[in-house]
N, C-alpha and C positions, 0 to 999 in steps of 0.2 A: 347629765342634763338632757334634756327632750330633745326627742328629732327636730324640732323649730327654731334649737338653735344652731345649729349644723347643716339647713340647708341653702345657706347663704352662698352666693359664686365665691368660687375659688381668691383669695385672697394676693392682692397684689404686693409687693417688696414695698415693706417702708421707702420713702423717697429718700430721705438722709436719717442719718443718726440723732437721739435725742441727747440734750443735755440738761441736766438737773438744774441747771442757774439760768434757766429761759425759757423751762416748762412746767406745768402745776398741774398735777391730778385733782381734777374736776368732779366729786364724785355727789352726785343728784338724790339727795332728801329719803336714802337710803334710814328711813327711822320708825321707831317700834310700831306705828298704830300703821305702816303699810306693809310689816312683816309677821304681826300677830292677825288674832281673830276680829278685825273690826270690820266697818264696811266697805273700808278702803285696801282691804287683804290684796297682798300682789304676793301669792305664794311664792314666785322665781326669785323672792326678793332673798330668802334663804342659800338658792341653791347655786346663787350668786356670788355671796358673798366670799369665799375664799380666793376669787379672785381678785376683788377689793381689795380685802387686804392684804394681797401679795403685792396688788400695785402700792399702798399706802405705807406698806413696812420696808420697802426701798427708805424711805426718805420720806418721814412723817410730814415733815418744818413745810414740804411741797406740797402739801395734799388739802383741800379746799373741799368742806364739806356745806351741802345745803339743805336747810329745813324749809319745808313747807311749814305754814303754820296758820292755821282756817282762825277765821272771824269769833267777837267774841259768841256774837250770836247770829240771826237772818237778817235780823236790821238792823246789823251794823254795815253790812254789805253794802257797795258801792254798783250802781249801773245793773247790768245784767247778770252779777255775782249776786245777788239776791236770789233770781232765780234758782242757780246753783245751788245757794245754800239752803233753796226752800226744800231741795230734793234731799241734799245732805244734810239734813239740820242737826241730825243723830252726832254728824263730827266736829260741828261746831267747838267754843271750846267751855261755854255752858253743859256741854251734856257729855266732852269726853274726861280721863282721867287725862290730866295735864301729861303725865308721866311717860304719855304714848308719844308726847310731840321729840322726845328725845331720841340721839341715834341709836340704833341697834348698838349693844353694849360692845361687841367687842369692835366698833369701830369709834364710840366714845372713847375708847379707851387710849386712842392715839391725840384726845383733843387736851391740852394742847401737849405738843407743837401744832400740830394740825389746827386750822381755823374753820369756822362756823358762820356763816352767813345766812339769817333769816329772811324769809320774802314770804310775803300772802297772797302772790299768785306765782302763775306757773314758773315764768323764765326768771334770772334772775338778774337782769339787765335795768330794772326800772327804778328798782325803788329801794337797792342799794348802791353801794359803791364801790362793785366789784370791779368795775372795769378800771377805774380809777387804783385800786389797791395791785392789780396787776401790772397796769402801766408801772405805777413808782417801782415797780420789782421788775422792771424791764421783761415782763413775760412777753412772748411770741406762740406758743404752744400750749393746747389747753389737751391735755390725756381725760374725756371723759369717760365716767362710769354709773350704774345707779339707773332710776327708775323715775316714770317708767318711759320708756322708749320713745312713743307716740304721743307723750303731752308734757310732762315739764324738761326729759331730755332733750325731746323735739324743738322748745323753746327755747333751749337755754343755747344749743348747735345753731339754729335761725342767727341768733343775737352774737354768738360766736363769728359766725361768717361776715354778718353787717360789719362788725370791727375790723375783720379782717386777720384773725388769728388763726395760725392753723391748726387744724382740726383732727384728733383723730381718737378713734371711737375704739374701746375695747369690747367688742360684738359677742364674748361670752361674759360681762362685766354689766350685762345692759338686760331689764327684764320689765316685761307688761301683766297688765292682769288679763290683755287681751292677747291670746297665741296666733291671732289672722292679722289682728292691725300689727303687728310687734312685726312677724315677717313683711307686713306691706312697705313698713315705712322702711327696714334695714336697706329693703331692694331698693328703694327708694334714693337713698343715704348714697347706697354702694355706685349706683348707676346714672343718677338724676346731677348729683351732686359730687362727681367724682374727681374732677378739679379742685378742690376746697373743701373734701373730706376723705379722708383716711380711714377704712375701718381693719382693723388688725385683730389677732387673737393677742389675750393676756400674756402668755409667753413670748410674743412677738415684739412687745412691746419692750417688756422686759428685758429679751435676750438686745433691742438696741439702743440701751441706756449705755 
């Protein structure tokens, strides 16, 4: 993986150890149309994945996948997501192959046990009932992973913290189509937000389940 992911400060000692019955790997709309040739290409989204799924083959039953999923067209859009989609309209879902909105296969390939959660904007706090599915599962700890770093991971961590969950980031598990914003916001994550965010390497995580 690229020097922009390594040069992040030096990594602190998880706080406490995890446990499988009160944390759920989190992993962000890691699916084909943002790791193939579309317009939405997040090429790290690749060179990622074997960390994924080393966190998600611990313990499928835990692991909480999210799909983006664009509009049917530009005016179906709501508010200032028109805009958006006047720029993307190519990704609409008028103009893409549906087949793109699915996950990277070999991370479908854990669904189920693994669960699936759609939303058609960034975080995924609104306009489902993720936080709600977590609570009844007494979750406390959210292991995120997935893409990209600076806008739907960005937002789905924001909404994480609001609740009140703790947080912690698998920082070689995490990928932008931007290599400047992706290091700004990490720094960001690491130092801004260090109180109520964890960022860890994938082994780190691992080795404290």
């Amino acid at each position: 993986i690229r020097a922009h992911y390594t040069r992040q400060p030096s990594m602190r000692a998880m706080r406490n150890l995890l446990t499988t019955d009160h944390s759920v790997h989190l992993c962000i709309d890691m699916q084909r149309m943002f790791a193939e040739q579309t317009e939405w290409s997040t090429p790290w989204a690749v060179k990622i994945l074997p960390q994924i799924i080393a966190l998600t083959d611990v313990n499928p039953a835990n692991t909480i996948f999210t799909r983006f999923i664009p509009v049917a067209n530009k005016h179906a859009a709501h508010g200032m997501w028109q805009k958006y989609y006047e720029r993307w309209e190519n990704m609409t879902l008028e103009k893409i192959d549906s087949a793109l909105l699915e996950l990277i296969p070999a991370l479908a390939a854990f669904v189920p046990p693994a669960a699936v959660f759609d939303k058609h904007v960034y975080g995924p706090w609104v306009e489902t009932h993720l936080h709600q599915h977590l609570q009844l599962r007494r979750v406390h700890t959210l292991v995120i992973s997935g893409g990209e770093t600076d806008i739907c991971v960005l937002t789905t961590i924001l909404g994480a913290v609001d609740f009140g969950y703790r947080v912690i980031l698998a920082r070689d598990a995490l990928c932008s189509s931007q290599d400047a914003t992706h290091d700004s916001i990490m720094n960001i994550y690491h130092n801004r937000f260090s109180s109520q965010i964890e960022v860890c390497t994938t082994d780190e995580i691992l080795s404290n389940l």
